[in-house]
N, CA, C and O atoms as CSV, one atom per row, in Angstrom:
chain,resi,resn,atom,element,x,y,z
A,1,UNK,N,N,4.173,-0.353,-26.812
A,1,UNK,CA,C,3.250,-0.104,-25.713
A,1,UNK,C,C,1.843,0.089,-26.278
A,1,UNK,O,O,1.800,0.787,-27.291
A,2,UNK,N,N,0.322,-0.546,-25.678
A,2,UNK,CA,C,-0.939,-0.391,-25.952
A,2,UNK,C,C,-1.096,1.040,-26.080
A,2,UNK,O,O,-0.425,1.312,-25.085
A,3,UNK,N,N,-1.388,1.965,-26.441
A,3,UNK,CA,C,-2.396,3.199,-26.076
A,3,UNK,C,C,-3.475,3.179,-25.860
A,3,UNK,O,O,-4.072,4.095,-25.295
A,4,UNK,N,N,-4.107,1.868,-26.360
A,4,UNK,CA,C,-5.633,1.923,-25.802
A,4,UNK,C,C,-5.506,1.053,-24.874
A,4,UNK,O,O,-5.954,-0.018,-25.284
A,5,UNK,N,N,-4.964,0.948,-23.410
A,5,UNK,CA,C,-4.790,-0.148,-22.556
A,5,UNK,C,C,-5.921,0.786,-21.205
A,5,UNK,O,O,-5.780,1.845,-20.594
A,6,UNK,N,N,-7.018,-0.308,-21.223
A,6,UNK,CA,C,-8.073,0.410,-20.680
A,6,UNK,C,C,-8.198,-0.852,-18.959
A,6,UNK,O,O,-8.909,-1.854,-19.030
A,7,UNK,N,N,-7.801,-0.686,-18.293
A,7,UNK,CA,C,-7.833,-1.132,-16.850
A,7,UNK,C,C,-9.253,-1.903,-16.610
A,7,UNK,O,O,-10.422,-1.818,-16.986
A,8,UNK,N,N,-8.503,-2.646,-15.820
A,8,UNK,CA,C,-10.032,-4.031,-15.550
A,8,UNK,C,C,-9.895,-4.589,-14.873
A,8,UNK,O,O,-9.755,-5.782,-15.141
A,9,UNK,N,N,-9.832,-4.141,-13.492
A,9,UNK,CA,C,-9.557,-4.603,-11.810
A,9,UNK,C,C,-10.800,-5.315,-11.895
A,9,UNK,O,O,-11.783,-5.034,-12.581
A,10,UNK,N,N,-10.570,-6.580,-10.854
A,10,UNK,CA,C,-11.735,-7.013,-10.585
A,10,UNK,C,C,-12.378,-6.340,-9.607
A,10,UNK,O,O,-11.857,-5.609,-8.765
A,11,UNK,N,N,-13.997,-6.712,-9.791
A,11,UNK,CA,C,-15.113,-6.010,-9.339
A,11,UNK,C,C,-14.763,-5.827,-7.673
A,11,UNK,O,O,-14.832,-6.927,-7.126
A,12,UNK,N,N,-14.476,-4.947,-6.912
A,12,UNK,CA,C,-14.852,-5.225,-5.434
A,12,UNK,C,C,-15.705,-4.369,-5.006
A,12,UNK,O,O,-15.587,-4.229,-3.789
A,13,UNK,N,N,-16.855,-3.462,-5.649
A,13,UNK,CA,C,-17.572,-3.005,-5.600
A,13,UNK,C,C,-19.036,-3.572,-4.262
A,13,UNK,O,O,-19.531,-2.802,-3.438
A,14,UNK,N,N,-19.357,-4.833,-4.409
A,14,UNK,CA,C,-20.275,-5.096,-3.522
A,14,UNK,C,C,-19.586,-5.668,-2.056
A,14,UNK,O,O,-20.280,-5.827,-1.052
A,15,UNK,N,N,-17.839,-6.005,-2.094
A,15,UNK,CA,C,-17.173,-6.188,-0.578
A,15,UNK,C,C,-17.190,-5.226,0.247
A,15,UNK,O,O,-16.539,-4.207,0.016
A,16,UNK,N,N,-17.907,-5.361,1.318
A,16,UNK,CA,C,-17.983,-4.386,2.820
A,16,UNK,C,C,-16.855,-5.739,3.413
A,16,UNK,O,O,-16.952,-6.951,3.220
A,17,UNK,N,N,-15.715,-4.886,4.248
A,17,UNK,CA,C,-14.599,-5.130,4.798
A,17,UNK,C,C,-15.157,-5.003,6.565
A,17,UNK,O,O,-15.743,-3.952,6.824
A,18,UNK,N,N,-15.033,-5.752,7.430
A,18,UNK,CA,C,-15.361,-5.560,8.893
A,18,UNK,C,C,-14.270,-5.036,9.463
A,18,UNK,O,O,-13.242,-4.929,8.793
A,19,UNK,N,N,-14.317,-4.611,10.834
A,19,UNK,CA,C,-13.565,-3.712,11.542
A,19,UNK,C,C,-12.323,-4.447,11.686
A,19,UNK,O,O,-11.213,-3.930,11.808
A,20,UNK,N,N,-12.583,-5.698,11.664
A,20,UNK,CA,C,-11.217,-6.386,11.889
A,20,UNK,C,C,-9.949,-6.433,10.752
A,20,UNK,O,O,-8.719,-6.409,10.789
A,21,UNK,N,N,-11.040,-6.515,9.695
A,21,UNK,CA,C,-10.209,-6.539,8.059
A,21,UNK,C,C,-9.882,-5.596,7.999
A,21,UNK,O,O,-9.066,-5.573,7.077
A,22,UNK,N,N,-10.001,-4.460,8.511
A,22,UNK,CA,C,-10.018,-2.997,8.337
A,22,UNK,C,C,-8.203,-2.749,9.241
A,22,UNK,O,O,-7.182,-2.146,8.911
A,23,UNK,N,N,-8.548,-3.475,10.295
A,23,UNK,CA,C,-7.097,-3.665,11.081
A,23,UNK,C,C,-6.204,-3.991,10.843
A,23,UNK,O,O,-5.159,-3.554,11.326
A,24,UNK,N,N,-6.322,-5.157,9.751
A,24,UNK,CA,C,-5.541,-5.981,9.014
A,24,UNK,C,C,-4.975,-5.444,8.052
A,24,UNK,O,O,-3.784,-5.501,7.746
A,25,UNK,N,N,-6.337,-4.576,7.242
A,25,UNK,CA,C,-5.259,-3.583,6.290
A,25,UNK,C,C,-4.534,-2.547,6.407
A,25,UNK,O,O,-3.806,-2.086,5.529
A,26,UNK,N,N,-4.729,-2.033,7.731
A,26,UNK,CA,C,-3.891,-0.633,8.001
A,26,UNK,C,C,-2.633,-1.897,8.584
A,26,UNK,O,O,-1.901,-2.116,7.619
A,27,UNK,N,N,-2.332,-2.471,9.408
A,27,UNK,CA,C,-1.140,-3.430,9.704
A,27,UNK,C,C,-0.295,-3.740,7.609
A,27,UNK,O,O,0.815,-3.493,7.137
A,28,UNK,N,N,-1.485,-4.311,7.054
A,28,UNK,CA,C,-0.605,-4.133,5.613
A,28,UNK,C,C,0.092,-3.262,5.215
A,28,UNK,O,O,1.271,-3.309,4.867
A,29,UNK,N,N,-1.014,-1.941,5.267
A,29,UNK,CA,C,-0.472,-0.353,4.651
A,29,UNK,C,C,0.912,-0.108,5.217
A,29,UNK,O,O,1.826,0.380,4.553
A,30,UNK,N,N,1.025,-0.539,6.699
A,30,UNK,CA,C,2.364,-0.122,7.228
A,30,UNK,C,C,3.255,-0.715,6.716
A,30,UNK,O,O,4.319,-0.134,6.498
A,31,UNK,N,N,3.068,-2.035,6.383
A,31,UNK,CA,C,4.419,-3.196,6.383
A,31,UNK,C,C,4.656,-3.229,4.419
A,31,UNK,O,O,5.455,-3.890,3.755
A,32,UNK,N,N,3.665,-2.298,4.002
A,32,UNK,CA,C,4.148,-1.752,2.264
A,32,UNK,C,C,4.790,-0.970,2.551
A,32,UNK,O,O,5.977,-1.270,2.424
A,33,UNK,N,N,4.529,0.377,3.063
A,33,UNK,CA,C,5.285,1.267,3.085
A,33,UNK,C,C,7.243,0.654,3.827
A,33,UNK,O,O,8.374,0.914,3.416
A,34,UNK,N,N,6.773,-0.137,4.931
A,34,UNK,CA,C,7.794,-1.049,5.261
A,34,UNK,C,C,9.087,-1.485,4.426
A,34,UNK,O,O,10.307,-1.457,4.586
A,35,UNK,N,N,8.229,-1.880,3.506
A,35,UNK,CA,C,9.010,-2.958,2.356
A,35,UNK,C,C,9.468,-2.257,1.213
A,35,UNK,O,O,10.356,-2.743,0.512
A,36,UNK,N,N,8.822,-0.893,0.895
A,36,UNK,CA,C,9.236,-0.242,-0.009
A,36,UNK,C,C,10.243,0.634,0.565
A,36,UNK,O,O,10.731,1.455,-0.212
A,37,UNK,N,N,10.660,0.628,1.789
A,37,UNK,CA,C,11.514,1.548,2.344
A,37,UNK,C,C,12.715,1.024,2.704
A,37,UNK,O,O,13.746,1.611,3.031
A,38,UNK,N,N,12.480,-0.153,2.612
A,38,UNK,CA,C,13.444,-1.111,2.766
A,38,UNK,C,C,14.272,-1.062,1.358
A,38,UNK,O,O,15.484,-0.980,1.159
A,39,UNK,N,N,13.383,-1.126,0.631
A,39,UNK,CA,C,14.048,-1.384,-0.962
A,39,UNK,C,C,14.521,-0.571,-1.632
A,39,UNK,O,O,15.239,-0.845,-2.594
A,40,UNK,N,N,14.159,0.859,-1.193
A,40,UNK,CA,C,14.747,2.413,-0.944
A,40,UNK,C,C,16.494,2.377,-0.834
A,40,UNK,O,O,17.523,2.686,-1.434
A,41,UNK,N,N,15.944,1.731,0.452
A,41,UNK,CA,C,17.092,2.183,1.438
A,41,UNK,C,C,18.742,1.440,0.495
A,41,UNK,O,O,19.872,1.848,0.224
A,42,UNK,N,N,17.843,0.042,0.271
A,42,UNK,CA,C,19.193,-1.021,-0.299
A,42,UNK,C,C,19.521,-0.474,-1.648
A,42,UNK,O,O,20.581,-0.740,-2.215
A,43,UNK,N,N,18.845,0.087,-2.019
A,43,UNK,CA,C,19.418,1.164,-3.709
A,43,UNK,C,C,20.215,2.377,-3.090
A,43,UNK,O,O,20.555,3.249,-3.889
A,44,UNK,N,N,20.517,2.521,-1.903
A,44,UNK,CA,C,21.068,4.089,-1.495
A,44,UNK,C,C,20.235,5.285,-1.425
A,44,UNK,O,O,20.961,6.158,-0.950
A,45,UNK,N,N,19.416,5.626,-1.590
A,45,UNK,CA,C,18.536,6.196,-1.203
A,45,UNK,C,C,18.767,6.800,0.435
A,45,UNK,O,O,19.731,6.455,1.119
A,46,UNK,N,N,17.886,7.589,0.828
A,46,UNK,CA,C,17.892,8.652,1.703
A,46,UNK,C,C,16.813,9.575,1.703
A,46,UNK,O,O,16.279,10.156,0.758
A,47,UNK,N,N,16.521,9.622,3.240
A,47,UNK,CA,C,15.715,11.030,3.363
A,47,UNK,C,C,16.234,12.192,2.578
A,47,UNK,O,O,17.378,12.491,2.237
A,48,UNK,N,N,14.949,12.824,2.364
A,48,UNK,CA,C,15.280,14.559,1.585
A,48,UNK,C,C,14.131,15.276,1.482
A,48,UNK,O,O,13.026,14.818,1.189
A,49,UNK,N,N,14.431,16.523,1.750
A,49,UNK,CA,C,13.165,17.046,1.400
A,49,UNK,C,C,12.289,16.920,0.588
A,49,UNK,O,O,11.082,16.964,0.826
A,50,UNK,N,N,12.930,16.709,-0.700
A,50,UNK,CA,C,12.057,16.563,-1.979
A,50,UNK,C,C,12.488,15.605,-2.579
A,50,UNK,O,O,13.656,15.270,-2.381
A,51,UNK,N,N,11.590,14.816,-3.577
A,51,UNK,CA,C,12.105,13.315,-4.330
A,51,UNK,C,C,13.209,13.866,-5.109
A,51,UNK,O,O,12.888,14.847,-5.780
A,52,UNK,N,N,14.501,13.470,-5.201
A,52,UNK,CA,C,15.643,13.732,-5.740
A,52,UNK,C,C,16.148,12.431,-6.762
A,52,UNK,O,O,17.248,11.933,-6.525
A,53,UNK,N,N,15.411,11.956,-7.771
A,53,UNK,CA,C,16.266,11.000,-8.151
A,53,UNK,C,C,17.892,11.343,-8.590
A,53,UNK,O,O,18.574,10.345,-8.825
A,54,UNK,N,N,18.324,12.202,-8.673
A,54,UNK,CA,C,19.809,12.256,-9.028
A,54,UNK,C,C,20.755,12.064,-7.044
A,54,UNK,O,O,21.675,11.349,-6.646
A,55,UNK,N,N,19.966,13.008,-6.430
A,55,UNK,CA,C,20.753,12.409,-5.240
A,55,UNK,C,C,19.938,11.727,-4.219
A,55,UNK,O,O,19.859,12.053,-3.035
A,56,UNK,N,N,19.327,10.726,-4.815
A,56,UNK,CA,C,18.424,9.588,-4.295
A,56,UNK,C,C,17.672,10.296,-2.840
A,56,UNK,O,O,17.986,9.907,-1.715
A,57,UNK,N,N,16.946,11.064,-3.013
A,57,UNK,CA,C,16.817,11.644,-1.773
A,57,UNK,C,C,14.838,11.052,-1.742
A,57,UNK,O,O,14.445,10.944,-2.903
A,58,UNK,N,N,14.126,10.834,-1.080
A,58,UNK,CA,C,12.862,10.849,-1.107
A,58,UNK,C,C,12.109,11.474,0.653
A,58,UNK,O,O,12.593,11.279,1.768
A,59,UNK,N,N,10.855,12.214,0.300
A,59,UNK,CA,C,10.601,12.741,1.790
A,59,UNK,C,C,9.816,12.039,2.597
A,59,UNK,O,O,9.263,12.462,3.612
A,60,UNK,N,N,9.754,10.746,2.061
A,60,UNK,CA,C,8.569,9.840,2.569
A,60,UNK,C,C,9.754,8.594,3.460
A,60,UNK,O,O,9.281,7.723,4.189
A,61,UNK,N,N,11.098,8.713,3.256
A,61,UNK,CA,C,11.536,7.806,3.742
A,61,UNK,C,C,11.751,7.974,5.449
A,61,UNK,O,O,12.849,8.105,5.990
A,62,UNK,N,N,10.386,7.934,6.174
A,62,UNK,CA,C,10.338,7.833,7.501
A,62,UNK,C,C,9.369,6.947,7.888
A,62,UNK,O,O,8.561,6.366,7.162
A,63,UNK,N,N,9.481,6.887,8.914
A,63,UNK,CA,C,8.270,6.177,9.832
A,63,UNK,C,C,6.946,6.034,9.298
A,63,UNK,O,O,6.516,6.974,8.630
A,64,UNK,N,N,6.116,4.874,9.501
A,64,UNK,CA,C,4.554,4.730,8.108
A,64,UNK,C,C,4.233,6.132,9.607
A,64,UNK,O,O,4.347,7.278,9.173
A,65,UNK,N,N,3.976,6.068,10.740
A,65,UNK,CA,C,3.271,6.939,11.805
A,65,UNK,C,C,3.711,8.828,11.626
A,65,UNK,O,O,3.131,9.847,11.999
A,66,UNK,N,N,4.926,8.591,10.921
A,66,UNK,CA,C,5.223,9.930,9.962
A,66,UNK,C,C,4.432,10.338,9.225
A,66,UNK,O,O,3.947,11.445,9.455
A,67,UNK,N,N,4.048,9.636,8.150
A,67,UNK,CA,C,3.429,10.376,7.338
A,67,UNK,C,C,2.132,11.212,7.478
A,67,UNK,O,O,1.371,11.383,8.431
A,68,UNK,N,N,2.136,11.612,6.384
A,68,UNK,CA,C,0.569,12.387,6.185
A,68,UNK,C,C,-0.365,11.598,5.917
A,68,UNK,O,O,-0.048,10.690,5.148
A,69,UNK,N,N,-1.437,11.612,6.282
A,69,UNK,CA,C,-2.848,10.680,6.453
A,69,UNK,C,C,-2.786,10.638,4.347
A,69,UNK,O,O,-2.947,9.535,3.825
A,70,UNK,N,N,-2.601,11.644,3.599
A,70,UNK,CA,C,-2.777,11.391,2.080
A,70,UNK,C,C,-1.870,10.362,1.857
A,70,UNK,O,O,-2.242,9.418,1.160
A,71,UNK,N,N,-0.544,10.373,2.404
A,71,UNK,CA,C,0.286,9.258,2.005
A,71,UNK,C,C,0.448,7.617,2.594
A,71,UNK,O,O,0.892,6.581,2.099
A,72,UNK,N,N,-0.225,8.018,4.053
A,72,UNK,CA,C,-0.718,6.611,4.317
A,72,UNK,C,C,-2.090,6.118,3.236
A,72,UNK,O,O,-1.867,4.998,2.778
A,73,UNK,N,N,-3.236,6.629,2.821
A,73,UNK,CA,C,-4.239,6.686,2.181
A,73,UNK,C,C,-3.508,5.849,1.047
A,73,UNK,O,O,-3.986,4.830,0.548
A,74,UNK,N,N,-2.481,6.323,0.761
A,74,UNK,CA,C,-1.575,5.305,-0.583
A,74,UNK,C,C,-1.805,4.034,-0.307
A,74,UNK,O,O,-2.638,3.273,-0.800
A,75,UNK,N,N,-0.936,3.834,0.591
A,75,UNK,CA,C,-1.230,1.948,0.792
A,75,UNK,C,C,-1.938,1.936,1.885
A,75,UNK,O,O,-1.705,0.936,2.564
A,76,UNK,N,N,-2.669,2.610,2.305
A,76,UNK,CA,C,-3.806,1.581,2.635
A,76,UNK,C,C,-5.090,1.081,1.625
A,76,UNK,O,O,-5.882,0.148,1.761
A,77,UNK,N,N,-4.986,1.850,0.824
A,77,UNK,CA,C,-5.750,1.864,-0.718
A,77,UNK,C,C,-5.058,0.290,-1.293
A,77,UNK,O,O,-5.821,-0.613,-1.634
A,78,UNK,N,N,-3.887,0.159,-1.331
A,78,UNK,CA,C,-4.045,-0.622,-2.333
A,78,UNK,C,C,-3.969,-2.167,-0.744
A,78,UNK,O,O,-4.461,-3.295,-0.708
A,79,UNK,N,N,-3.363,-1.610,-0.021
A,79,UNK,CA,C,-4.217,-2.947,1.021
A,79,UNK,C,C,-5.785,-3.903,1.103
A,79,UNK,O,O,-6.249,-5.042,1.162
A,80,UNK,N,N,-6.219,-2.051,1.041
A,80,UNK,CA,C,-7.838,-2.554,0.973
A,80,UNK,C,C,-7.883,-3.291,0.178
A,80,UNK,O,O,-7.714,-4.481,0.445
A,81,UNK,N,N,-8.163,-2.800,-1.294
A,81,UNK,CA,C,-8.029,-3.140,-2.526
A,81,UNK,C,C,-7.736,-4.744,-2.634
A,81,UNK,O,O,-8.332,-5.488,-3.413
A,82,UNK,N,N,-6.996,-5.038,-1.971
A,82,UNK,CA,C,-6.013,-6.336,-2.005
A,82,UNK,C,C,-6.900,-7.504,-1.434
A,82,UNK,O,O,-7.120,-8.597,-1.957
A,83,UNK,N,N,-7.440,-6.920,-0.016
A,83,UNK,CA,C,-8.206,-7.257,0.753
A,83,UNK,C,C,-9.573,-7.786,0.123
A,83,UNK,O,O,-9.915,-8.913,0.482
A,84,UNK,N,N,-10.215,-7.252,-0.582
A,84,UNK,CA,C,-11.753,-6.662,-1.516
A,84,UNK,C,C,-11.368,-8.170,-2.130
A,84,UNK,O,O,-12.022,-9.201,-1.972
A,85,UNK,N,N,-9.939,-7.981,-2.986
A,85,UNK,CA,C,-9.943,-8.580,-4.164
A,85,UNK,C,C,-9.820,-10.048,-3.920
A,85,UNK,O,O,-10.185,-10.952,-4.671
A,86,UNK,N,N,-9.125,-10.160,-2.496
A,86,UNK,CA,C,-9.480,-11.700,-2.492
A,86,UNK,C,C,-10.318,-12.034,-1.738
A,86,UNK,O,O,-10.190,-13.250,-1.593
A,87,UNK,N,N,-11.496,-11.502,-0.883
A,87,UNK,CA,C,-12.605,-11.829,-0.134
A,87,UNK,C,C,-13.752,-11.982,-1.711
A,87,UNK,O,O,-14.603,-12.864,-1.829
A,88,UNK,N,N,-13.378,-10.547,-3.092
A,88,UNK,CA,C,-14.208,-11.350,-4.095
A,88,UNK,C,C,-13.833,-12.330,-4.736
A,88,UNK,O,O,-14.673,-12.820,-5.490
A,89,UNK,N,N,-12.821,-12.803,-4.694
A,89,UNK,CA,C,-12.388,-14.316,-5.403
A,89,UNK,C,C,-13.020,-15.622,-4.916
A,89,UNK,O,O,-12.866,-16.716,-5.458
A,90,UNK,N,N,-13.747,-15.371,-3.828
A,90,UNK,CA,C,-13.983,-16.430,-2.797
A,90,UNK,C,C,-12.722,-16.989,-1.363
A,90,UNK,O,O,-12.702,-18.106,-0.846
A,91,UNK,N,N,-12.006,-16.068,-1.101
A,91,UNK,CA,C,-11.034,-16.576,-0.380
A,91,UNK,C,C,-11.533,-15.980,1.363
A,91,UNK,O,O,-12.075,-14.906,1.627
A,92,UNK,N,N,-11.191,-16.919,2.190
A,92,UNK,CA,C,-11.557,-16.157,3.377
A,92,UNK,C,C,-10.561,-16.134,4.328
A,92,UNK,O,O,-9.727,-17.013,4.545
A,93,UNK,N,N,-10.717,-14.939,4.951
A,93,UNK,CA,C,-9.294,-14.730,6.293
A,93,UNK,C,C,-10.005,-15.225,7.386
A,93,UNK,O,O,-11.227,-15.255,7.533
A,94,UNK,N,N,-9.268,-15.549,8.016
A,94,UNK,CA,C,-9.159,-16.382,9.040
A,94,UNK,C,C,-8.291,-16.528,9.848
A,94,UNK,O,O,-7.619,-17.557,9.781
A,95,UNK,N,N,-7.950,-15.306,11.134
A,95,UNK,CA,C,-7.303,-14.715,12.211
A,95,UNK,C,C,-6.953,-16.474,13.268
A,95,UNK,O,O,-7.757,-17.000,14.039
A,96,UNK,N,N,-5.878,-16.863,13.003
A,96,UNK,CA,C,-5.165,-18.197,13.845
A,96,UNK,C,C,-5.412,-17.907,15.433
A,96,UNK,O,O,-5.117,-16.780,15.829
A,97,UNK,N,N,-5.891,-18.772,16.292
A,97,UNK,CA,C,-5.910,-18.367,16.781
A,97,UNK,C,C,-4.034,-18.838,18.423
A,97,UNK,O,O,-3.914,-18.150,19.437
């Protein structure tokens, strides 16, 4: 393993996201949390109060409208993020109509 492994996201520093992209990424944030709960679930996993890896228990395995605004903040972070990263690549969304 590196120890000096020093992170180098690309720049999305100058992307401003519009209200719509903004919609788009909270619809993402949900359908991560979605997919990771899904993938939870198919390992056996289960609600629990507290993250239990010995009896697969986690407290996040509910509803994305459950959570706490810090744990939605999770993926909608890396939605945004996602979002940033390919509006700076040159890529553009474009809502079908």
């Amino acid at each position: 393993m590196e120890k000096n492994y020093k992170p180098n996201p690309i720049d999305t520093t100058n992307v401003v996201l519009d209200e719509n992209i903004l919609e788009l990424a909270e619809m993402l944030a949900k359908n991560t949390h979605e997919v990771w709960a899904v993938g939870k679930l198919k390992e056996g996993w289960t609600y629990g109060p507290k993250t239990d890896p010995d009896l697969k228990q986690h407290p996040s395995l509910i509803p994305y409208e459950e959570l706490s605004e810090d744990q939605k903040d999770y993926d909608r972070n890396t939605s945004i993020e996602t979002l940033k990263v390919l509006i700076a690549l040159g890529f553009e969304i474009i809502k079908k109509k």
